[in-house]
Structure formats: structure tokens, C-alpha cells
N, C-alpha and C positions, 0 to 999 in steps of 0.2 A: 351509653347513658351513665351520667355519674351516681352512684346511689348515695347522697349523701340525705342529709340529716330531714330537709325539705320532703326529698324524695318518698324516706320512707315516712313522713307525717302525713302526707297525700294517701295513703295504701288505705283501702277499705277494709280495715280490719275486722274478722269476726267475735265481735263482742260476746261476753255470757255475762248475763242481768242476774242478780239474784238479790233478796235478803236474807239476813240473819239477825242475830241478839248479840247485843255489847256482854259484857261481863255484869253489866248492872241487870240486865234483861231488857233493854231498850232498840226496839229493831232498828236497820238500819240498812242501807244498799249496797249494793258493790257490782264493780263494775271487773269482770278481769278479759285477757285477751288470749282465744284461742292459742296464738302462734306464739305467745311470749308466755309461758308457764308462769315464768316469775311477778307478773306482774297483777296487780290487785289495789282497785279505789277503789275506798268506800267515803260515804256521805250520809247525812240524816235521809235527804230526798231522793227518789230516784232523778228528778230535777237536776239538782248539786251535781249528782255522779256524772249527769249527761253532760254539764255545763264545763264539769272541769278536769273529766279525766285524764283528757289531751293534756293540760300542763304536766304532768306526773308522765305520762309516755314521753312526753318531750326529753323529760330527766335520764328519760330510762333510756331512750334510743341512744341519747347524747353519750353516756357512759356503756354501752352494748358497741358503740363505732371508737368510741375512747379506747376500750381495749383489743379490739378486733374481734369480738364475738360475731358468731352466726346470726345472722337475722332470718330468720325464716320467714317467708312472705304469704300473705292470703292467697293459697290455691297450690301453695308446695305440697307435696305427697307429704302425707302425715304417717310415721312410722305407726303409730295405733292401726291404722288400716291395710295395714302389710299381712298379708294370710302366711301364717311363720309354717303352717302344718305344711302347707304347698312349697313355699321357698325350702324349704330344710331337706336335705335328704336322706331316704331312706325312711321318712316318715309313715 
């Protein structure tokens, strides 16, 4: 299977929802994606966030296969979850 750009826009990504405050104090939504750190929409609505954050991943995936960066996928072992006291020796 090719994983091109299609590929990963199909992935069910795990979303984290949140709001916060502008700079003026105006809250607002944002949308970021578990597996892509880097990545973070925000919007007035949580509406907007849902409607449009796929364009901005679109950007992001395109330039993540542009340079040959890792894509990490929904359901890849997440290093956070790694018991380091257990792997390490001598612990």
C-alpha cells in the first residue's frame, strides 16, 4: 500500500478539543492532533475548528512527505507509554 498523502488524510486521527484566550482575552478553540505534536487549529467556534482543520493537516502532511519526516499513525506505540523504570537496566 502506497502511503501517500490521500492515504494519510483518511487516518482517524486522535483529535484533542480544547479552548483558551487570545491575547485580547477572547476565547477561542483549537483543535491539535495526538500523533502530529506540531500541529494546532484554532477557530472562533468549535464549529470552524471541526469544519476546517483538515485544510491546515492537508499543509502539514504535504510538507511532513515533502521532507521525508516520520508520520506517526493512530495506534503507533506512543513513546509516553513506554515503562522506562522496566526497560532500563539495573533499575
Amino acid at each position: 500500500m502506497t502511503k501517500d498523502l490521500d492515504y494519510y488524510m483518511n487516518l482517524e486521527w486522535t483529535l484533542i478539543e480544547g479552548t483558551d484566550l487570545d491575547f485580547n482575552g477572547n476565547p477561542y478553540w483549537y483543535i491539535e492532533i495526538k500523533e502530529i505534536p506540531s500541529f494546532a487549529f484554532c477557530a472562533k467556534t468549535i464549529e470552524k475548528a471541526r469544519e476546517n482543520y483538515k485544510k491546515q493537516l492537508k499543509l502539514q502532511l504535504m510538507l511532513m512527505l515533502e521532507d521525508g519526516e516520520e508520520i506517526r499513525e493512530p495506534g503507533d506505540e506512543d513513546e509516553d507509554d513506554i515503562d522506562w523504570e522496566s526497560a532500563c537496566p539495573g533499575g
